[in-house]
C-alpha positions as CSV (number, residue, x, y, z in Angstrom):
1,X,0.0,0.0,0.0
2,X,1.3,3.4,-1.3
3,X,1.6,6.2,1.6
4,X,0.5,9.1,1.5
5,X,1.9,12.2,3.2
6,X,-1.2,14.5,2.3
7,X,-4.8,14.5,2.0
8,X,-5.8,13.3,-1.5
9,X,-9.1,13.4,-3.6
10,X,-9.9,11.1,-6.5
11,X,-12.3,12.4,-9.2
12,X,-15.0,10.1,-11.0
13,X,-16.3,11.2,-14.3
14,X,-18.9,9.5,-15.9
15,X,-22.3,9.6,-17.6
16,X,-24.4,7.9,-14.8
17,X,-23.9,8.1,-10.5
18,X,-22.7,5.1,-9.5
19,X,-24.5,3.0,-7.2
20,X,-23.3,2.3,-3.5
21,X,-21.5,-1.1,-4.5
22,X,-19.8,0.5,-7.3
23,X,-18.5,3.4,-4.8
24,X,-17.6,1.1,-2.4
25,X,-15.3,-0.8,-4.6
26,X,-13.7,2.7,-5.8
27,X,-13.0,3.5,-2.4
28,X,-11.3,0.3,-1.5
29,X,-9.3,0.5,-5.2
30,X,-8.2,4.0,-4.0
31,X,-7.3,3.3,-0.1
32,X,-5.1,-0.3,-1.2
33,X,-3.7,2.2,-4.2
34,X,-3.1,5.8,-2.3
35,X,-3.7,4.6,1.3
36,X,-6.5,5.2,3.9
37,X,-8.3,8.7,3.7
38,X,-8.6,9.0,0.2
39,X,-12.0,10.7,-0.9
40,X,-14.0,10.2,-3.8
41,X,-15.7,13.2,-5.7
42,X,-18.4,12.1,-8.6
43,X,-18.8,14.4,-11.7
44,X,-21.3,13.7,-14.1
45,X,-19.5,14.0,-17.7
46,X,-21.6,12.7,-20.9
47,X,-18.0,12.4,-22.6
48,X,-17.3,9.2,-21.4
49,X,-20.6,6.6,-22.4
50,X,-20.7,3.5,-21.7
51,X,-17.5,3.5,-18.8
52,X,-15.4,6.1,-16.6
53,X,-13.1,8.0,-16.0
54,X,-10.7,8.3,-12.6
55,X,-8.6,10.9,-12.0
56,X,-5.7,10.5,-9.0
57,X,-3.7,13.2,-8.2
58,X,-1.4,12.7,-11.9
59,X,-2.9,9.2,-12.8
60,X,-6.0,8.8,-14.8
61,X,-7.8,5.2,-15.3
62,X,-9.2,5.8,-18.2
63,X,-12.1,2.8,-18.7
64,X,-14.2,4.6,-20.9
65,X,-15.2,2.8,-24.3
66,X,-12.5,5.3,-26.2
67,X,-10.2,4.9,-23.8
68,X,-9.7,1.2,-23.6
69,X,-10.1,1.1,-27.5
70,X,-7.5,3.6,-28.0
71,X,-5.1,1.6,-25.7
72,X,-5.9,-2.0,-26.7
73,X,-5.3,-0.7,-30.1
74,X,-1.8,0.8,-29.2
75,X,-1.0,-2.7,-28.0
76,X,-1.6,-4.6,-30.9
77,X,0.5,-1.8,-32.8
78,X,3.4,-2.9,-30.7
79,X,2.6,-6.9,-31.1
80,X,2.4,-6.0,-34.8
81,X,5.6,-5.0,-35.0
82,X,7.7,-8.4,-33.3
83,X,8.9,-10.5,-35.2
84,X,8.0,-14.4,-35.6
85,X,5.0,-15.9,-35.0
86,X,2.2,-13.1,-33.3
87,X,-0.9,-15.5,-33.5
88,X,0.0,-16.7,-29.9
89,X,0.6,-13.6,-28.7
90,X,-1.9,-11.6,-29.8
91,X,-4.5,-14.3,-28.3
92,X,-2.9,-13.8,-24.9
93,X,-2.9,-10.1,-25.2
94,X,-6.8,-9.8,-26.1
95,X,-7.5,-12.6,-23.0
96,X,-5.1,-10.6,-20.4
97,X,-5.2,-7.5,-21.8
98,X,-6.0,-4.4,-18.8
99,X,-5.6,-0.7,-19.4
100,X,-2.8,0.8,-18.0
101,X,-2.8,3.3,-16.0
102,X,-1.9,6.8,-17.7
103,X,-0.3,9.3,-16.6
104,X,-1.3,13.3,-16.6
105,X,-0.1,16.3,-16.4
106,X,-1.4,18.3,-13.2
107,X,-1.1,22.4,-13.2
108,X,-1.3,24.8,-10.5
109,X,-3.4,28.0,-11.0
110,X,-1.0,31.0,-10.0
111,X,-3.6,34.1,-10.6
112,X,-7.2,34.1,-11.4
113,X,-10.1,36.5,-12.0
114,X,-12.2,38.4,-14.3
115,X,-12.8,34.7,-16.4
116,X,-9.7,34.2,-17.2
117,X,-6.9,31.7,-15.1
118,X,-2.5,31.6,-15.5
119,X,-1.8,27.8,-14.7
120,X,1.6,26.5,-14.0
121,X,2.7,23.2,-14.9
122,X,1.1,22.3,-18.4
123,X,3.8,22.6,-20.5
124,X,2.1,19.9,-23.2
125,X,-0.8,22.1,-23.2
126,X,-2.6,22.9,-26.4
127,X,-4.2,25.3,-27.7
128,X,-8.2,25.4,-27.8
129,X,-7.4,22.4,-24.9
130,X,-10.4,22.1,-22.6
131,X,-8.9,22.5,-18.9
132,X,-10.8,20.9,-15.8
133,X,-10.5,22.9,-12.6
134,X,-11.4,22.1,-9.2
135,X,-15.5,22.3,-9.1
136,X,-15.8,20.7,-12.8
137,X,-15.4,24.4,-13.8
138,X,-14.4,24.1,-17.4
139,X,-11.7,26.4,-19.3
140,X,-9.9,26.8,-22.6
141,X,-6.4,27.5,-22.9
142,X,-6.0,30.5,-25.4
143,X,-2.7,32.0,-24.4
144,X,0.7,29.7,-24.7
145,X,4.0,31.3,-23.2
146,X,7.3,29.8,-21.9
147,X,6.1,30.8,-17.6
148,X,2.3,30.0,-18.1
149,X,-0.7,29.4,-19.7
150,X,-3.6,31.5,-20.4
151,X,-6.8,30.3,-20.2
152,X,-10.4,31.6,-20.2
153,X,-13.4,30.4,-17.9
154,X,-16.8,29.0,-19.2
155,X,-18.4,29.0,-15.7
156,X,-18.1,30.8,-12.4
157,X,-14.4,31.3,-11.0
158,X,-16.0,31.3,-7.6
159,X,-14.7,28.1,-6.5
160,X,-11.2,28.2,-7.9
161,X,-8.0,30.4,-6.5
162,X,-4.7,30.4,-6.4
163,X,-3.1,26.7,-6.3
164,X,-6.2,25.3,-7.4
165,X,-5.3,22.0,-9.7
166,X,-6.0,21.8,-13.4
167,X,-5.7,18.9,-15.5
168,X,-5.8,18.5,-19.2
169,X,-8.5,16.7,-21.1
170,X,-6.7,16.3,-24.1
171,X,-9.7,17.4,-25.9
172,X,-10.1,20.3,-28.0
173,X,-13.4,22.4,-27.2
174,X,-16.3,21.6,-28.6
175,X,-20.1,21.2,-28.9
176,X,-22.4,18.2,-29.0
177,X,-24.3,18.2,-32.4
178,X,-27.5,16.0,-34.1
179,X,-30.9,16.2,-35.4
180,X,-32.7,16.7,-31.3
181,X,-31.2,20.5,-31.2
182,X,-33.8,21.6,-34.2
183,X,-36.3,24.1,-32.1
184,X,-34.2,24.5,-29.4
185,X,-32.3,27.4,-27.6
186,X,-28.9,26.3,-26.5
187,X,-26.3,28.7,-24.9
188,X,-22.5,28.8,-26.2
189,X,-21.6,25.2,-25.1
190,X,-24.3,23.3,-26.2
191,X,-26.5,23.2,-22.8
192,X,-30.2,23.6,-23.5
193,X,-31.4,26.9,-21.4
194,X,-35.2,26.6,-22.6
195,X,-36.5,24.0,-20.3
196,X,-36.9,21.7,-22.7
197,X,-35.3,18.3,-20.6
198,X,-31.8,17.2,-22.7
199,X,-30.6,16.7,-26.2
200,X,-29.9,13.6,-27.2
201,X,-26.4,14.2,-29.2
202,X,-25.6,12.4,-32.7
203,X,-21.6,13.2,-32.2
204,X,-19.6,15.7,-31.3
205,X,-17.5,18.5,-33.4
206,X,-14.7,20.6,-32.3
207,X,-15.9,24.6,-32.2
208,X,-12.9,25.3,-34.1
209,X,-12.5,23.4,-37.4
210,X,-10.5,24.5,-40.5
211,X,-12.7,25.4,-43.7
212,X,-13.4,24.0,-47.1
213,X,-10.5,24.0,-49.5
214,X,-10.9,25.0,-52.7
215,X,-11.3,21.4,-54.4
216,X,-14.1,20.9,-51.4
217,X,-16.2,23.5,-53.1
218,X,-18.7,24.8,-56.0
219,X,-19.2,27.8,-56.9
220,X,-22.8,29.9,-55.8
221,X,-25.1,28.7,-58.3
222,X,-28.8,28.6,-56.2
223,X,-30.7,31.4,-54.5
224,X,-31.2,31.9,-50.8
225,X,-34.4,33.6,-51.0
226,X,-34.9,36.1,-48.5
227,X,-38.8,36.6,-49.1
228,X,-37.5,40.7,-49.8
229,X,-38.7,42.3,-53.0
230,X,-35.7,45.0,-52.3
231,X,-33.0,42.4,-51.7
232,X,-33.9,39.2,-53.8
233,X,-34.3,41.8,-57.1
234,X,-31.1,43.5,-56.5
235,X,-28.9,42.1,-54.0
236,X,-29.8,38.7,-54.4
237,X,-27.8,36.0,-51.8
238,X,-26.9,32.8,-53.0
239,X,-26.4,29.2,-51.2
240,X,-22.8,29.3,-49.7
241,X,-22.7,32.8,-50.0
242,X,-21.6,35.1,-47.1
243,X,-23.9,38.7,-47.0
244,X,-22.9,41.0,-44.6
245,X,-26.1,43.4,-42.8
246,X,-24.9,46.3,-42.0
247,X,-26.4,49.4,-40.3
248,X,-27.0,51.9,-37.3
249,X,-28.4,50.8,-34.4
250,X,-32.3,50.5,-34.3
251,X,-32.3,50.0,-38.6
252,X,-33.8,46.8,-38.9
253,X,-30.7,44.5,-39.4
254,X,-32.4,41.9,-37.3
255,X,-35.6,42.0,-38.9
256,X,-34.3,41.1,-42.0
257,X,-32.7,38.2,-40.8
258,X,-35.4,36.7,-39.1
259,X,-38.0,37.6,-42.0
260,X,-35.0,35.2,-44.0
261,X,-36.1,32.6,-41.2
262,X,-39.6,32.7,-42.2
263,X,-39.1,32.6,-45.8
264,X,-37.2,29.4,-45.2
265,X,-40.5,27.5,-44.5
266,X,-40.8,24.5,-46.2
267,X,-37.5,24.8,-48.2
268,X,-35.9,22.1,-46.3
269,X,-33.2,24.1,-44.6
270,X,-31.6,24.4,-41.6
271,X,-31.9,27.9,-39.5
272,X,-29.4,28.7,-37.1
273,X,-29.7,32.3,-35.1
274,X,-26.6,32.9,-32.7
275,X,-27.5,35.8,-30.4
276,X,-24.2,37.3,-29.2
277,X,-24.1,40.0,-26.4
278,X,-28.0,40.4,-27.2
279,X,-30.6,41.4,-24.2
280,X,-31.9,37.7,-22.9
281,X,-35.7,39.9,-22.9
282,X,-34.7,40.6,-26.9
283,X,-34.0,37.0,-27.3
284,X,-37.0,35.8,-25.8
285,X,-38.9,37.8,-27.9
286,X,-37.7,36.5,-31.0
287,X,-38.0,33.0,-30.2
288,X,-41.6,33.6,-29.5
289,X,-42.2,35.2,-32.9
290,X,-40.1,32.2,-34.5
291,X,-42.8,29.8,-32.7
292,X,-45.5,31.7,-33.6
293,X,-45.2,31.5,-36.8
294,X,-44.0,28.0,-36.9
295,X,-40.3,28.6,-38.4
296,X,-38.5,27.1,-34.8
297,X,-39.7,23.8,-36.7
298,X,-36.3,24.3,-38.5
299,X,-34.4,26.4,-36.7
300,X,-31.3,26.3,-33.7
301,X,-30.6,29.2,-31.4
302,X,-27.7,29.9,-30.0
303,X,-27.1,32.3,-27.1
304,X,-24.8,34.1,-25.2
305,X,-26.6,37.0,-23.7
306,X,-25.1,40.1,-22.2
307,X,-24.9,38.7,-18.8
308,X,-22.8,35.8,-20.0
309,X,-19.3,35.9,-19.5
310,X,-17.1,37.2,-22.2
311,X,-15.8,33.6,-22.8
312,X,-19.3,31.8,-24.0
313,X,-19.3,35.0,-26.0
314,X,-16.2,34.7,-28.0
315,X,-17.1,31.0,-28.8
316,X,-20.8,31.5,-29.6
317,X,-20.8,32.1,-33.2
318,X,-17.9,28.9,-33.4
319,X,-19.9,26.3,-31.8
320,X,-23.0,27.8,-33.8
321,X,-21.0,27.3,-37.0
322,X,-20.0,23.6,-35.9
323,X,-24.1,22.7,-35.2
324,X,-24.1,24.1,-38.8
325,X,-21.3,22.0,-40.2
326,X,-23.0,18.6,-39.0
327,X,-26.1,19.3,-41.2
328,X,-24.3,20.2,-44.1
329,X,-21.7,17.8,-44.1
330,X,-25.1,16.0,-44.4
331,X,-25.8,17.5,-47.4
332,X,-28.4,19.8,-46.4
333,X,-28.6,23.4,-46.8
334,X,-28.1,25.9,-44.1
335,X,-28.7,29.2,-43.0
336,X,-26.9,30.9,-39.9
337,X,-27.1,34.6,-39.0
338,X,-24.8,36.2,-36.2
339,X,-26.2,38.9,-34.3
340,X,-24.3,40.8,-34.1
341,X,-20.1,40.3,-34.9
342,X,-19.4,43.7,-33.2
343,X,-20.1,42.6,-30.0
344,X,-18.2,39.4,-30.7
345,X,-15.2,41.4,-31.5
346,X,-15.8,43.4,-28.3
347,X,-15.6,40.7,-26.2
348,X,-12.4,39.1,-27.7
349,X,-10.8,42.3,-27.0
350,X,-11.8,42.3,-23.5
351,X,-10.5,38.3,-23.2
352,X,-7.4,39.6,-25.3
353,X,-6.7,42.7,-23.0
354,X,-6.7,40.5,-19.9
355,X,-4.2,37.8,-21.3
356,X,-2.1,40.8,-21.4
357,X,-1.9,40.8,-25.5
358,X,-0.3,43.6,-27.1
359,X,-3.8,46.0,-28.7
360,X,-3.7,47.5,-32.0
361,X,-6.3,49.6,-33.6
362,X,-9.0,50.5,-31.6
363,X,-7.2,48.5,-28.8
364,X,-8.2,45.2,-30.9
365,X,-5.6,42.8,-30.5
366,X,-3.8,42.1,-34.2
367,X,-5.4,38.8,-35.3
368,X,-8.8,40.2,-34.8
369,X,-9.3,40.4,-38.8
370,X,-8.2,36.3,-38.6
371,X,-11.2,35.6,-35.8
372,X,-13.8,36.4,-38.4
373,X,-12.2,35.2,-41.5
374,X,-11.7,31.9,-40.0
375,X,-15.6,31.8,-38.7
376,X,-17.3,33.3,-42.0
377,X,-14.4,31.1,-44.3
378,X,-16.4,28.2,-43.1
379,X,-19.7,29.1,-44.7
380,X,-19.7,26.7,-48.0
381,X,-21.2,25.5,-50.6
382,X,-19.7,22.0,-50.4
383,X,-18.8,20.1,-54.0
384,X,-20.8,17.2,-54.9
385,X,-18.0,14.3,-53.8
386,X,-18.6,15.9,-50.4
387,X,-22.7,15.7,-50.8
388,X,-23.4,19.2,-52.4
389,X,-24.7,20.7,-49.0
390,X,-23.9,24.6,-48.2
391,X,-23.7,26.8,-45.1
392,X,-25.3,30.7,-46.0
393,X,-24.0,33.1,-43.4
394,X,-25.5,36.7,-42.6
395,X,-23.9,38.4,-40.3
396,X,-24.9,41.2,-38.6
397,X,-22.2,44.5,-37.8
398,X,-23.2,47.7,-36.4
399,X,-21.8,50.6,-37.3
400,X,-21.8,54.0,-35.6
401,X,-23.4,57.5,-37.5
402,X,-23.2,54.9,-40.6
403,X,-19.2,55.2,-40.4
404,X,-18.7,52.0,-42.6
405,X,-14.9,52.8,-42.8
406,X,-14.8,51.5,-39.3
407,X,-12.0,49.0,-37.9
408,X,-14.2,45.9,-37.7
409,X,-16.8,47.2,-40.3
410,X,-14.1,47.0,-43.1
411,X,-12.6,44.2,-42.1
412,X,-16.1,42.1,-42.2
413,X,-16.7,43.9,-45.6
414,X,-13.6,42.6,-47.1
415,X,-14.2,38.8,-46.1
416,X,-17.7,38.7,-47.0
417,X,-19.4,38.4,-50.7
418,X,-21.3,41.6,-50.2
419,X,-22.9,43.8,-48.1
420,X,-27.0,45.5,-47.5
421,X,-26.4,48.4,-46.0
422,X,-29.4,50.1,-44.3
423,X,-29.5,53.4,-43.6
424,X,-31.3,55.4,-40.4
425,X,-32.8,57.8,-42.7
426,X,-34.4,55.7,-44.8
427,X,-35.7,53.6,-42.2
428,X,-36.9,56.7,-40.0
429,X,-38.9,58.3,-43.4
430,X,-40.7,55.3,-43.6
431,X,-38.3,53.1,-46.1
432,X,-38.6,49.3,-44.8
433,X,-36.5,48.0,-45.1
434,X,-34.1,50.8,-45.1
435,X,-31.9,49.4,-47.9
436,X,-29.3,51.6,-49.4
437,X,-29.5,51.1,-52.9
438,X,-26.2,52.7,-54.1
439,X,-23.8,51.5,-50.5
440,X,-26.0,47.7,-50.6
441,X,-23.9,45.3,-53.0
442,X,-23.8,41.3,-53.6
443,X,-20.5,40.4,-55.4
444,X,-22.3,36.6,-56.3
445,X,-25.2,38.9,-58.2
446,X,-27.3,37.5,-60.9
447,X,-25.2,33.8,-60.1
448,X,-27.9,33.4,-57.1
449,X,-31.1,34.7,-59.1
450,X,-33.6,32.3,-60.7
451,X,-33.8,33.0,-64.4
452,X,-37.3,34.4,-63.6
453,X,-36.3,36.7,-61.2
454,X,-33.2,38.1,-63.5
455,X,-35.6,38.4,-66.4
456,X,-38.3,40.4,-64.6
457,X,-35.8,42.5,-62.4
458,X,-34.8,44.0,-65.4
459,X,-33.0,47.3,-64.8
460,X,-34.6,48.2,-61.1
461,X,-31.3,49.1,-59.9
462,X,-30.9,51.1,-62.9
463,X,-34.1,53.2,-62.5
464,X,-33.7,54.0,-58.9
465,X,-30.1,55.4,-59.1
466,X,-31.6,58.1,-61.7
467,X,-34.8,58.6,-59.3
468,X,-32.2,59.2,-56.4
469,X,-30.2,61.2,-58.5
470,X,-32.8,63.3,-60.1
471,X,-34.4,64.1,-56.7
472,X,-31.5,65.0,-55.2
473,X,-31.4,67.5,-58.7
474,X,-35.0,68.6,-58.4
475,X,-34.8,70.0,-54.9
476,X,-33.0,73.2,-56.4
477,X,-35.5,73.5,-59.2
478,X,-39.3,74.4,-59.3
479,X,-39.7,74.8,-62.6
480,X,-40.3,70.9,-64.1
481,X,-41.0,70.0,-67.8
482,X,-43.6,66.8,-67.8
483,X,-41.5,64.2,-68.6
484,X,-39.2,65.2,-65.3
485,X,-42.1,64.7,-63.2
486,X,-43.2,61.5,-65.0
487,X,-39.3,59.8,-64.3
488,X,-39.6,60.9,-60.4
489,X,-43.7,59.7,-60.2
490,X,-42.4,56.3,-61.3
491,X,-39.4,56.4,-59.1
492,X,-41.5,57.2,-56.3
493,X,-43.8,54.3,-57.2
494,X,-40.7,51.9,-57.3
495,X,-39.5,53.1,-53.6
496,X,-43.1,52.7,-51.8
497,X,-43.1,49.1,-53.5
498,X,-39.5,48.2,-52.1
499,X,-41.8,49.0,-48.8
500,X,-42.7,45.6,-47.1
501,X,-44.3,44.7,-43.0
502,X,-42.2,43.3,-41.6
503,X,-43.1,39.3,-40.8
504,X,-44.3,39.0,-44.4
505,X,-41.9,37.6,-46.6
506,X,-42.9,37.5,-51.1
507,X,-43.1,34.4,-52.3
508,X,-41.4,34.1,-55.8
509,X,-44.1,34.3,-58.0
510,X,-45.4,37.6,-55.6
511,X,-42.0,39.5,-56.4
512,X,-41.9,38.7,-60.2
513,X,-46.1,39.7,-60.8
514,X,-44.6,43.1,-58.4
515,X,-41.7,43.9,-60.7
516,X,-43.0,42.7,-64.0
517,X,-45.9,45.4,-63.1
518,X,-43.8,48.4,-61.8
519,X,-41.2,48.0,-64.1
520,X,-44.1,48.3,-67.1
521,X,-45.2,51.6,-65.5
522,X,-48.8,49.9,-64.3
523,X,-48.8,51.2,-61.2
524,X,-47.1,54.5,-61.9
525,X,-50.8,56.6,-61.4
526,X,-51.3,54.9,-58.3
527,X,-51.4,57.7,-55.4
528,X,-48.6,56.4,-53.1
529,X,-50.7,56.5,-49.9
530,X,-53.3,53.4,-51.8
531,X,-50.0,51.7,-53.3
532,X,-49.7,48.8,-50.5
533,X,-53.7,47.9,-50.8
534,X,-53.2,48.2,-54.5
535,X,-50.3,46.0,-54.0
536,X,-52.1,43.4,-52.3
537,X,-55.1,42.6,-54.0
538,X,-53.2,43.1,-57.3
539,X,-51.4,39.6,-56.2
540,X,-54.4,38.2,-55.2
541,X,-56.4,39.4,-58.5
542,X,-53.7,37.9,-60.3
543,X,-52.9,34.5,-58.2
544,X,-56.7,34.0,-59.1
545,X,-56.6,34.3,-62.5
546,X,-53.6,33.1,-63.5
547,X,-53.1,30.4,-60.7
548,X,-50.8,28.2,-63.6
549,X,-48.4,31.0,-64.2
550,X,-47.4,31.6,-60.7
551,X,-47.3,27.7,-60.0
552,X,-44.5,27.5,-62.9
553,X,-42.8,30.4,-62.1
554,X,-42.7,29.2,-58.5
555,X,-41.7,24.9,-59.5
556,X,-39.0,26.0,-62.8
557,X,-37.9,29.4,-62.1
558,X,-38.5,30.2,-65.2
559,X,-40.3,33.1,-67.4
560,X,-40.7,32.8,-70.3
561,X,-42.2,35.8,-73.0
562,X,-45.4,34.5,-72.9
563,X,-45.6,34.4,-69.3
564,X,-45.0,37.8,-68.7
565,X,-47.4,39.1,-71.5
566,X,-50.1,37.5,-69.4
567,X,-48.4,39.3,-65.8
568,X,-48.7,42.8,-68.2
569,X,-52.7,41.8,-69.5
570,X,-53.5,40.7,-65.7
571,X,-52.3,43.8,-64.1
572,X,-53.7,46.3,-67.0
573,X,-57.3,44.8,-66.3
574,X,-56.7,44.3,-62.5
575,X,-55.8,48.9,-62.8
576,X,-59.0,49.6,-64.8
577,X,-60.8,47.7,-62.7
578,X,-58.9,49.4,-59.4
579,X,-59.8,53.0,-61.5
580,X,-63.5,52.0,-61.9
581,X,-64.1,50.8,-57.9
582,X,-61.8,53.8,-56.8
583,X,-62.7,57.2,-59.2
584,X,-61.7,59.3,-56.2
585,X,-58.1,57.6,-56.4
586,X,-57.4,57.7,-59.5
């Protein structure tokens, strides 16, 4: 029997308590291994199914399935590799065989506080290693230096001080991932927070993972419709593609992400929403709206509110990414959004500041451009050796007094495939969403447009840069020849169409019979004040009477020359017809 000159204390991790029997025999392991006096301390762990895990001062017995697989097959490696005869000794190996006893590196915290811990003694460390402190609080190493290693906190530092232990996992951090997360709210590590009961896992995939290559991928080639006349006819976002939102505060950024929830109903794709630094209240409300109308169905969220720690914030938008990258591995198509990447930059700054990193710009540390381009790099669409699934990404960045020449502003902008910019003036006239035609840009383009949606677009954009120009021109002129006011009528027109409630995404057929319309001058006498009921029962008048021609524009994505004579005749008869009800608005 070993001696032991101090008081020790044995750790058991494993997925279920053990019962009395099973304790009593770990106690009497431990005493006849470490000597009398030695306590045992159960920790219930879901990474080791179907066996344990015992931690022992620096000795681990590790008799979880992986484990004893991992070290039975290290065995045979080395029987492999004798020479003569192996048959006998590979049966008396597999009857005799025992895991061995392994041992482990053991640190000592030196300073700790604020979320983030400086251990001693883990000079093997990795890093993105998951650290276990006293407590089960969990931590990720982050900082490697030749005294020390830096680690941040996922849980309350409360019960760990200076010479504290820390052990090593070995594992890299990560997130449990399957099909039983689909219509729930998780926070950064996985952990259901809506009171659901737990989530049955189908694996388990690292937060950080390295993105596609070039050979793994296909170019942008199908539309992500976002149910928005103003952004599916000119900025139009494509599967795999990577659309920044971009605005003031209290613009409607978030609307138009979650209306892109809705429209996803019954398109077979994935939603993932990662709320990062967001009000839990804000949060709430938009999961209740998602429920509401039936889109949580199909859709993950992922929070770290304000009130979280600045850790869970920083990996947020990862481990939502990595719940993404199991479905379209898969082959599926997904959609994730990140609201908002300014706060996540804010709160790697504060992690970054404490770990004592030299700042830069804006006192952002220097690889702050490589923490988003190796999150938003990830978003793919995949080739077809690899199952032809994609990953869109929208995230959110808010700018302040619409400075888009910002640190973290530009540096989003230059990794992403485009941008909609919206703009508080717009949105504060009345112009929802508050898209910025001439700022608002999507580098993919008419690659992510049905062919029905590029034929009856036409030259929108086109039209509304001369209407914005011209207005601008007009306001030092009073004097206006006819076909001046006729060009500015119509723009008008165009601009109270691009006007849309929010919670009420087009269909596709809707936005070609709209801009088919409007781009033949239809609704050009229209007064603007009737133009959303004329708008509506136009679309109804018209999915009445020409129920065939919105089906095929809506299965093939086509248009074809007939099609969009019949749009014209519908809508001419459906305005004499609005004339004779309505003389007085005419």
């Amino acid at each position: 029997m070993a001696e032991r000159t101090e008081h020790l204390e044995a750790v058991l991790r494993s997925a279920e308590r053990p019962t009395p029997a099973q304790e009593k025999r770990f106690l009497a392991f431990l005493a006849e291994k470490y000597g009398e006096g030695t306590t045992l301390v159960w920790q219930k762990s879901d990474a080791y199914p179907g066996g344990f895990r015992l931690e022992a001062g620096a000795e681990v017995y590790d008799w979880s399935a992986g484990g004893r697989l991992s070290q039975f097959k290290s065995a045979l490696e080395k029987l492999a590799a004798a020479q003569g005869d192996v048959i006998p000794l590979l049966k008396e190996t597999v009857l005799s065989w025992t895991p061995d006893v392994l041992a482990q590196e053991v640190g000592t915290v030196l300073t700790v506080g604020d979320g983030i811990a400086r251990v001693d003694g883990l000079s093997g460390a990795a890093y993105g290693e998951v650290l276990l402190f006293d407590g089960g609080v969990r931590g990720m190493v982050q900082d490697l230096s030749e005294e020390s290693v830096g680690c941040i906190l996922f849980d309350d530092d409360a019960s760990i001080c200076a010479g504290s232990t820390v052990r090593r996992t070995g594992r890299t951090a990560g997130v449990p991932v399957g099909e039983g997360f689909l219509g729930r709210v998780v926070n950064a590590l996985g952990v259901p927070i809506d009171g659901g009961g737990e989530i049955r896992a189908d694996g388990y995939r690292a937060v950080e993972s390295p993105a596609p290559g070039i050979i793994d991928r296909q170019p942008v080639n199908a539309p992500m419709e976002t149910g928005l006349l103003a952004i599916d006819s000119m900025f139009p976002i494509g599967r795999g593609q990577r659309e920044l939102i971009i605005g003031d505060r209290q613009t409607g950024k978030t609307v138009i992400a979650t209306d892109t929830i809705l429209n996803q109903k019954g398109k077979n794709v994935v939603c993932i929403y990662v709320a990062i630094g967001q009000k839990s209240s804000s949060v709430a409300q938009l999961v209740e709206t998602l429920k509401r109308r039936g889109a949580m169905d199909y859709t993950i969220v992922v929070n770290a509110s304000a009130s979280d720690p600045a850790s869970l914030q920083y990996i947020a938008p990862y481990a939502g990414c990595a719940l993404g990258e199991y479905f379209m591995y898969q082959g599926r198509d997904v959609l994730i959004v990140y609201d908002d990447l300014s706060k996540h930059a804010i709160a790697y700054r504060a992690l970054s500041l404490l770990l004592e990193r030299s700042p830069g710009r804006e006192a952002y540390p220097g690889d702050v451009f490589y923490l988003h381009s190796r999150l938003l790099e990830r978003s793919a669409h995949l080739s077809d050796a690899l199952g032809g699934g994609s990953m869109t990404a929208l995230p959110i960045v808010e700018t302040q007094a619409g400075d888009v020449s910002a640190y973290i502003p530009t540096n989003i902008i230059s990794i992403t495939d485009g941008q909609i910019f919206l703009e508080s003036d717009l949105f504060f006239s009345g112009q929802r969403p508050a898209v910025n035609v001439g700022l608002s840009v999507s580098r993919v383009g008419g690659d992510a447009q049905t062919k029905a949606m590029k034929k009856a677009a036409g030259g929108i954009r086109l039209d509304l840069a001369q209407y914005r120009e011209m207005e601008v021109f007009t306001q030092f002129s009073s004097d206006l020849d006819e076909t001046t006011k006729r060009q500015l009528t119509y723009g008008q027109s165009l601009m109270r169409l691009l006007r849309q409630p929010q919670y009420h995404p087009m269909s596709q057929h809707d936005q070609v019979i709209t801009l088919v319309s409007a781009l033949h001058h239809v609704m050009q006498d229209v007064p603007l004040d009737n133009m959303g009921r004329f708008h509506t029962e136009l679309i109804k008048y018209a999915e009445e009477n020409m129920s065939d021609v919105c089906r095929r524009v809506d299965t093939t994505g086509q248009l074809s020359d007939s099609d969009r004579e019949e749009i014209l005749k519908v809508a001419k008869e459906f305005l004499e017809k609005y004339k004779a009800e309505n003389p007085q608005n005419a």
